[in-house]
C-alpha atoms as one frame of an Amber mdcrd trajectory, in Angstrom:
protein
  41.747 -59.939   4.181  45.045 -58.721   5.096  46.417 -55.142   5.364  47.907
 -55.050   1.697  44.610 -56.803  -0.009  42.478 -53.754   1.497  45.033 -51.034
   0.370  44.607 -52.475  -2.810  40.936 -52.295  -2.888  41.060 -48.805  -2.030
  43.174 -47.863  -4.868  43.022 -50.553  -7.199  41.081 -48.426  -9.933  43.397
 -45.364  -9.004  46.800 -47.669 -10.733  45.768 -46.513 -14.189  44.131 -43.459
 -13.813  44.364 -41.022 -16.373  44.343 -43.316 -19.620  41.487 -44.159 -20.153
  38.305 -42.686 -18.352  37.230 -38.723 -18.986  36.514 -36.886 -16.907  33.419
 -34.557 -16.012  34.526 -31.026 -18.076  34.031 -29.551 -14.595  37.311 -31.147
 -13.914  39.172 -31.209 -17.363  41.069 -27.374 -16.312  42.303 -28.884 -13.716
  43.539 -31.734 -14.400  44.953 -30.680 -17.838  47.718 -32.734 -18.604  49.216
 -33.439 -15.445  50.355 -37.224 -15.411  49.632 -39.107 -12.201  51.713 -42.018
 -10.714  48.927 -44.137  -9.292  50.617 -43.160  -5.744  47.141 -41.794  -4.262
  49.249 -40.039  -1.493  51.385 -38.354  -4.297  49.102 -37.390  -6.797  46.772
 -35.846  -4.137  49.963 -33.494  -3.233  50.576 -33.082  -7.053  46.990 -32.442
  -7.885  46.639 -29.546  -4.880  50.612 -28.040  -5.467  49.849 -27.589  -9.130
  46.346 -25.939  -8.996  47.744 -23.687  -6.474  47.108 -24.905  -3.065  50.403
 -26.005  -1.501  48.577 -25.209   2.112  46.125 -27.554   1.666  48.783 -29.932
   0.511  50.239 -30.108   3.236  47.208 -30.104   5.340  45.841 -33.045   3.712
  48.337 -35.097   4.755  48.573 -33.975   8.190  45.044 -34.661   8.333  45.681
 -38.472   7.116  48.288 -38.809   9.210  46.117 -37.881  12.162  43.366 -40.099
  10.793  45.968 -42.909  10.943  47.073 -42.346  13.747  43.413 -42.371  15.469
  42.364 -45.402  13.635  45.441 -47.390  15.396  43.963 -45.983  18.304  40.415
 -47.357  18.104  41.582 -50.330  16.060  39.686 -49.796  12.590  41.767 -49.769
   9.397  44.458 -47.641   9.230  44.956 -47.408   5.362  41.090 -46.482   4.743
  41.345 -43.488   7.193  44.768 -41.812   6.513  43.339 -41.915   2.535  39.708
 -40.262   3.398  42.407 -38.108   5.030  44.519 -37.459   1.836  41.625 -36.594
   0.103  38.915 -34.483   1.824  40.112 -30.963   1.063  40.829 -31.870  -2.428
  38.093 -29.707  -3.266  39.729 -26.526  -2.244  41.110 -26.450  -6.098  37.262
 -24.403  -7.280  37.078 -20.985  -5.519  34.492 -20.779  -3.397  32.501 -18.472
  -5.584  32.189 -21.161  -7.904  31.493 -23.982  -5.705  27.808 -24.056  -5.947
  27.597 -23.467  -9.804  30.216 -26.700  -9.876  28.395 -28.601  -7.856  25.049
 -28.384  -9.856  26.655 -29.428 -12.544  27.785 -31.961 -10.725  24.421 -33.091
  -9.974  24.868 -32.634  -6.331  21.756 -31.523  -4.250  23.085 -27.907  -3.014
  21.245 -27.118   0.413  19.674 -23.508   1.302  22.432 -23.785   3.750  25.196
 -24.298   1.205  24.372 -21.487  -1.019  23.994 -19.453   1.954  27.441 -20.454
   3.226  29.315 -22.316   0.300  32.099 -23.038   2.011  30.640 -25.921   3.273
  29.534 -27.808   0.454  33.447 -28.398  -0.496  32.725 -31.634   1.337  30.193
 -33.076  -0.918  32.812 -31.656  -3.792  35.702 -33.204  -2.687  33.325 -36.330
  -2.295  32.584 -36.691  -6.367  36.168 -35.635  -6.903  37.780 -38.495  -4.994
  36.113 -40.521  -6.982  36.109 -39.115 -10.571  39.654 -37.717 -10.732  41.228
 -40.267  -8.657  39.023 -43.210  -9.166  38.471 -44.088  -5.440  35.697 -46.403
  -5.030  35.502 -47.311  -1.351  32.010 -45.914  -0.583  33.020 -45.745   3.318
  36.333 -43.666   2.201  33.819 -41.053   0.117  31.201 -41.093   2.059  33.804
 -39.851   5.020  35.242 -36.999   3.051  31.294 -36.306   1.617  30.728 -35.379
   5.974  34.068 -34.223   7.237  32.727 -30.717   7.781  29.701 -31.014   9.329
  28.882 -34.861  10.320  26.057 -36.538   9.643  23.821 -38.941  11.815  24.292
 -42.601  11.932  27.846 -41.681  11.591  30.195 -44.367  10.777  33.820 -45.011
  12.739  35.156 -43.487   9.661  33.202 -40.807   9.392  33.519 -39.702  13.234
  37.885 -40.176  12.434  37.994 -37.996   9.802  35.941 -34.999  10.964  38.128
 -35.427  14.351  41.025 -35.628  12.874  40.750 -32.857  10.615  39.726 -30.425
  13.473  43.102 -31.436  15.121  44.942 -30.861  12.228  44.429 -27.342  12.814
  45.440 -25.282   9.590  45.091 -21.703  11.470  47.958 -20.477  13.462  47.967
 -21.013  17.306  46.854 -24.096  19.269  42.714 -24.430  18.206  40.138 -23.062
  21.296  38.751 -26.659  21.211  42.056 -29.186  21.349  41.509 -29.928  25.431
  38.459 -30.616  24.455  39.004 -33.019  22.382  41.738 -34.531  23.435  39.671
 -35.425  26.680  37.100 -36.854  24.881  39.816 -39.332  22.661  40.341 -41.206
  26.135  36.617 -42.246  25.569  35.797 -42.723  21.880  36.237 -41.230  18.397
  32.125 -40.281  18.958  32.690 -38.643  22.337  35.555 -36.605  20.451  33.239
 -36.077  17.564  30.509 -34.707  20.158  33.116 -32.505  21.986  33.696 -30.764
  18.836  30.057 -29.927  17.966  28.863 -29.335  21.161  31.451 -26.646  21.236
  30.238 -25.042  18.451  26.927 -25.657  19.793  27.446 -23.524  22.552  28.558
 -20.688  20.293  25.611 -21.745  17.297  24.568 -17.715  17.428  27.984 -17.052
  15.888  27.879 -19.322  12.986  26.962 -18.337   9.866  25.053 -20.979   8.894
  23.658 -24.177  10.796  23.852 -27.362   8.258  21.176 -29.561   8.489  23.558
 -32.901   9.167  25.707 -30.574  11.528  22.290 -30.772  14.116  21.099 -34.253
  12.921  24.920 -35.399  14.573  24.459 -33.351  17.637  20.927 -34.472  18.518
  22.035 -38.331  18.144  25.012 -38.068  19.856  23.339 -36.044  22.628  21.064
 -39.009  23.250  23.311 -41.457  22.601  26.045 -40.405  24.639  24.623 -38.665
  27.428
């Protein structure tokens, strides 16, 4: 299957969406009556601009432009990663306050972690947004953004791009504590990158507020794995 035939898979549902399927009511204010084009990369931009995150906008496709550019690099598809990119803040649309109501009715499992912390769970958000508001049904795409935060064991190449890539697409000012880091573990593998970054926090786990669950589940297998 060629470059073009897997974009299409990716999006192929995403060409008419906005005719014909509703959408959860979760979703309905803010969505409204905003028109999409059936360009994923545009719409995303649209989607985040118009509910007022221009920031994340932009982030999101700095993000998938670092995921591209890292997929090139360990030669896995290009297209897949720079859309999980696109897409894996999309959730930043629901204040946090209201992220844990949303995601119950959602149906998603909220962790003692997440309502501790809910920051965090605007993975697993952006992960049934991907695919209800813009019809993305490439379960290696959502199950990427549904980890970008924290991980997850038995990690896929995907999965390890995306949470890389988004912590070099810093969206703080400065140059991030952690880029050498990382940057030294790229000459290795997306997974030694992916360990760099959490065994950085590791070292610093007293400070964090919380400590998800799939955060230490990646740390301990990449610990044995790796070293």
């Amino acid at each position: 299957m060629n470059r073009m035939k897997r974009r299409g898979k990716i999006l192929e549902k995403h060409e008419g969406q906005g005719r014909s399927k509703r959408r959860h009511p979760v979703f309905e204010a803010l969505t409204g009556q905003m028109r999409f084009t059936g360009e994923l990369k545009d719409d995303v931009h649209l989607f985040l601009v118009e509910n007022g995150c221009p920031k994340t906008a932009e982030h999101c496709l700095e993000v998938g432009a670092e995921a591209r550019r890292l997929a090139l690099l360990f030669g896995t598809d290009p297209e897949a990663c720079e859309t999980a990119g696109w897409l894996h803040d999309i959730s930043a649309v629901i204040p946090n306050h209201q992220r844990i109501e949303a995601s119950r009715l959602l149906g998603i499992e909220v962790l003692p972690e997440e309502e501790q912390f809910p920051m965090i769970i605007h993975q697993k958000l952006s992960k049934v947004m991907a695919g209800e508001i813009f019809q993305v049904d490439n379960i290696e795409i959502l199950n990427a953004v549904g980890c970008h935060t924290t991980l997850r064991a038995q990690a896929t190449l995907l999965d390890q791009i995306l949470f890389v890539a988004d912590k070099l697409a810093w969206d703080q000012p400065g140059i991030p504590p952690y880029m050498d880091l990382l940057n030294e573990a790229l000459g290795k593998s997306a997974a030694h990158a992916a360990f760099a970054y959490i065994n950085y926090l590791w070292q610093r786990k007293e400070t964090l507020r919380v400590i998800h669950p799939w955060l230490g589940e990646a740390y301990e297998e990449l610990q044995e794995k790796l070293q």
